[in-house]
PAPAMI-217420 format. One record per residue (C-alpha): residue in three letters; x, y, z. Coordinates in pm, 1 decimal. Example, Ala and Ser with C-alpha at 12.3 -4.5 7.8 and 13.67 -1.06 7.14 Angstrom:
<kegu = ALA, u = 1230.0, v = -450.0, w = 780.0>
<kegu = SER, u = 1367.0, v = -106.0, w = 714.0>
This chain:
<kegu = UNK, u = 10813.7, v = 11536.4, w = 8282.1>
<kegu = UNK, u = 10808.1, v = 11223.0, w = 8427.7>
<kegu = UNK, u = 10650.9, v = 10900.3, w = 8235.1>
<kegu = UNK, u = 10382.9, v = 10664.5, w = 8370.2>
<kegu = UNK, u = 10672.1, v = 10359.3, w = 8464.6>
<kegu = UNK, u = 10868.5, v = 10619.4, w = 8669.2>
<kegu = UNK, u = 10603.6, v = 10756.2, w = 8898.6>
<kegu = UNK, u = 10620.5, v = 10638.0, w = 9229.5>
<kegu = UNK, u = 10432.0, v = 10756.0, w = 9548.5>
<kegu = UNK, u = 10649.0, v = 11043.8, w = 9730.6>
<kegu = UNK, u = 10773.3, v = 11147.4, w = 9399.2>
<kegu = UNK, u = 10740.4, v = 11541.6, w = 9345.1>
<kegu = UNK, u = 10658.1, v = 11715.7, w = 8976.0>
<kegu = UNK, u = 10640.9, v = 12012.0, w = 8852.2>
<kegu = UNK, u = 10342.5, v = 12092.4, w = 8681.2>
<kegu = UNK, u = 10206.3, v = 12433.9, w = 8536.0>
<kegu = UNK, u = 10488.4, v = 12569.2, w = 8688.6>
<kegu = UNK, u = 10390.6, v = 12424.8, w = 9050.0>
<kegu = UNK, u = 10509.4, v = 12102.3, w = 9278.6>
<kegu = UNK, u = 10307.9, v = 11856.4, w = 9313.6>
<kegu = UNK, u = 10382.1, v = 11515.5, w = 9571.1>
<kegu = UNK, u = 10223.3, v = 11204.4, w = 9450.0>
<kegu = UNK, u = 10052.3, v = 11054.2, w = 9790.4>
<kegu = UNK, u = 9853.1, v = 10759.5, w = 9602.0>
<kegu = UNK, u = 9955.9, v = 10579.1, w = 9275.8>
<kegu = UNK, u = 9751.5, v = 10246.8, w = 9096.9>
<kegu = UNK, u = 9812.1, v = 10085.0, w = 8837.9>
<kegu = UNK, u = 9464.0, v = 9966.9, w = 8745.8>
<kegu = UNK, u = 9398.6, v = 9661.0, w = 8519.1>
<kegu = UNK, u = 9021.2, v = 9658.2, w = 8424.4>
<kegu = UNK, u = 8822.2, v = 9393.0, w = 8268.4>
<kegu = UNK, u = 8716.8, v = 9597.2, w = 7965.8>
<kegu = UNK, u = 8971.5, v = 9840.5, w = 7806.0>
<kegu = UNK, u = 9331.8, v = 9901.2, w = 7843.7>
<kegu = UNK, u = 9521.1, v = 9968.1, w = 8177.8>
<kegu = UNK, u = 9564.8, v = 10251.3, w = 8336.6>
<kegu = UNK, u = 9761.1, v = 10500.1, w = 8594.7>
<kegu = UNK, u = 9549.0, v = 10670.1, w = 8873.8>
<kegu = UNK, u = 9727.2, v = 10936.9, w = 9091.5>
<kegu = UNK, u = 9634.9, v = 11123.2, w = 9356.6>
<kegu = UNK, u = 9851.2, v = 11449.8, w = 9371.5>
<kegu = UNK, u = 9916.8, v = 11705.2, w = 9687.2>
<kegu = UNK, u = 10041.8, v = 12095.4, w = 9595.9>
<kegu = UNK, u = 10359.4, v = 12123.8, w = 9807.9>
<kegu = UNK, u = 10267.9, v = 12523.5, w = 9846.7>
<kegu = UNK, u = 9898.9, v = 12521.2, w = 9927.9>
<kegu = UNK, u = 9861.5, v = 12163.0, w = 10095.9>
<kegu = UNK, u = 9519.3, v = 12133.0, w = 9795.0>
<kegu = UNK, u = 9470.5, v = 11727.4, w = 9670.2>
């Protein structure tokens, strides 16, 4: 599995055993709280976000 400073958009993981392609990726810095990493994630097999 890959860690939060080595996703990129166009990368492709496997999770639960199915591939997923990474279409959208922030790093969000709010005012309140600690950062964050939002994806947005495409199955390779089905074509579901």
């Amino acid at each position: 599995m890959a860690t939060t400073n080595e996703l990129k958009n166009g990368m492709v993981l496997n999770l639960d055993g199915q591939l997923w392609n990474i279409i959208d990726f922030q790093h969000v810095k709010p005012g309140k709280g600690g950062a964050f990493v939002r994806t947005k994630l495409k199955n390779v097999l089905s074509g579901k976000v």
